[in-house]
C-alpha positions as CSV (number, residue, x, y, z in Angstrom):
1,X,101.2,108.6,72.1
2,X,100.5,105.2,73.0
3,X,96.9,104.2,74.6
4,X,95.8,101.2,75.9
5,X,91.9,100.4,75.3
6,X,90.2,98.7,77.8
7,X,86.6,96.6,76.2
8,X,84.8,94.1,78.0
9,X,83.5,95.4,81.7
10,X,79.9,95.5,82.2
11,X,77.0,95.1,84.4
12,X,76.9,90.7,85.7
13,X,74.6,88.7,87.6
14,X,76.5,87.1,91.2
15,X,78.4,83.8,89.5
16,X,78.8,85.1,86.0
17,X,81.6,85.7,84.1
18,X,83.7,88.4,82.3
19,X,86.4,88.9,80.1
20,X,88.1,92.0,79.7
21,X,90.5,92.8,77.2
22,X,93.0,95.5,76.5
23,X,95.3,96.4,73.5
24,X,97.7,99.0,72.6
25,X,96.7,101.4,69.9
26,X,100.6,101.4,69.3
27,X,103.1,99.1,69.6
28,X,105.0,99.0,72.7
29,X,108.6,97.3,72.5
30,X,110.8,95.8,75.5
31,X,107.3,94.8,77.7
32,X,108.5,93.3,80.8
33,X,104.7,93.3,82.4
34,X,101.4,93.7,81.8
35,X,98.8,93.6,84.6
36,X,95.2,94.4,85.7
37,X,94.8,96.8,88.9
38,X,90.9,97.9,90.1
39,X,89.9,100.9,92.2
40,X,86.9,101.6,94.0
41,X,86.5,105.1,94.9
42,X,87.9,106.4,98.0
43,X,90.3,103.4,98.3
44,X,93.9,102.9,96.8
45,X,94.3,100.9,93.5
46,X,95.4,97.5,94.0
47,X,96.3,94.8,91.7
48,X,94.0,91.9,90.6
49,X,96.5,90.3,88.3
50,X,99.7,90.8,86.7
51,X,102.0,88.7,84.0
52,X,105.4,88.8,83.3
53,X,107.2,88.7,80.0
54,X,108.4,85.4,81.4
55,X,105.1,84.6,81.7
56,X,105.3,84.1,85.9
57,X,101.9,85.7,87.1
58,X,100.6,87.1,90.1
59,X,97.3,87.5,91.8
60,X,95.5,89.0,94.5
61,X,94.8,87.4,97.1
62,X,91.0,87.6,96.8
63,X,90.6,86.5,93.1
64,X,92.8,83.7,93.1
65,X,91.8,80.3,90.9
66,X,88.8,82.6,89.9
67,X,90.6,85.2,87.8
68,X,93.4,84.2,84.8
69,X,95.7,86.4,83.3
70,X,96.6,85.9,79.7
71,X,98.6,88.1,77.4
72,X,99.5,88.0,73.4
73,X,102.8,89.8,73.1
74,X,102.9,90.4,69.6
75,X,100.0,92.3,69.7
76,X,100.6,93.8,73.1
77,X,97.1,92.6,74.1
78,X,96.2,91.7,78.1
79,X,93.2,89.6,79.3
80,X,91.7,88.7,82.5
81,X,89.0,86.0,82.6
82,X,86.7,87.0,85.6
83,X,84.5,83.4,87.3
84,X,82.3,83.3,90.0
85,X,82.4,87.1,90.3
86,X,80.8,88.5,93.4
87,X,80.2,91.9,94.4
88,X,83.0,92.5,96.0
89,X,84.8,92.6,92.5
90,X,82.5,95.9,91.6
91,X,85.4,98.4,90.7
92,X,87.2,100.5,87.6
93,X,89.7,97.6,86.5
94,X,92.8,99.5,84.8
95,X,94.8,97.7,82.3
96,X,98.8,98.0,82.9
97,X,101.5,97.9,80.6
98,X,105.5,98.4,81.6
99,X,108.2,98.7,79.2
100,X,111.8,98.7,80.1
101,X,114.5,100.6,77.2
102,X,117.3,101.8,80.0
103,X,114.7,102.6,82.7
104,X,110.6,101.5,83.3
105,X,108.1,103.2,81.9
106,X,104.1,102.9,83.0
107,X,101.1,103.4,80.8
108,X,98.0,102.8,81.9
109,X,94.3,102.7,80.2
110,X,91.1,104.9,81.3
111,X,89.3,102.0,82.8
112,X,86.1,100.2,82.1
113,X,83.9,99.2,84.9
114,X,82.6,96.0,86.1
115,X,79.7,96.3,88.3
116,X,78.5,92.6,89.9
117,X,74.9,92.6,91.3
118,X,73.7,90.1,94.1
């Protein structure tokens, strides 16, 4: 079974910065996207960032030219660097990881949590 690890997520000051960092404990062929989504609780999960195997990326809204998505293919490895975090960006941040053979298929890690204090 694959997993995808999620390191990185911690406890930061207002302005600081993160990196988190996620890797497959198994290699996973035909990636067409890999992604970051967060959740606070009681709210839907929503995507902070996501990249392409074409390497075209997307961002929220509310993390954008603060947050960069990077990915290593090979070793089916995702990072988002996290500036200027504020409080708002206190969530569970999931790592995502498609695959298409024939038809799409999801996995998704257990989360880490970031938790920015003013």
């Amino acid at each position: 079974q694959v997993q995808l690890v999620e390191s990185g997520g911690g406890l930061v000051q207002a302005g600081g910065s993160l990196r988190l960092s996620c890797a497959a404990s198994r290699r996973i062929f035909s990636i067409s996207a890999m992604g970051w989504y967060r959740q606070v609780p009681g709210k839907q999960r929503e995507l902070v960032a996501r990249i392409t195997s074409g390497s075209s990326t997307n961002y929220a809204d509310s993390v954008k030219c603060r947050f960069t998505i990077s990915s290593d293919t090979a070793t089916n490895t995702v990072y988002l660097h996290m500036n200027s975090l504020n409080p708002e960006a206190t969530a569970v941040y999931y790592c995502n990881v498609e695959s298409r053979v024939g038809v799409t298929r999801t996995y998704w890690g257990q989360g880490t949590q970031v938790t920015v204090s003013s």
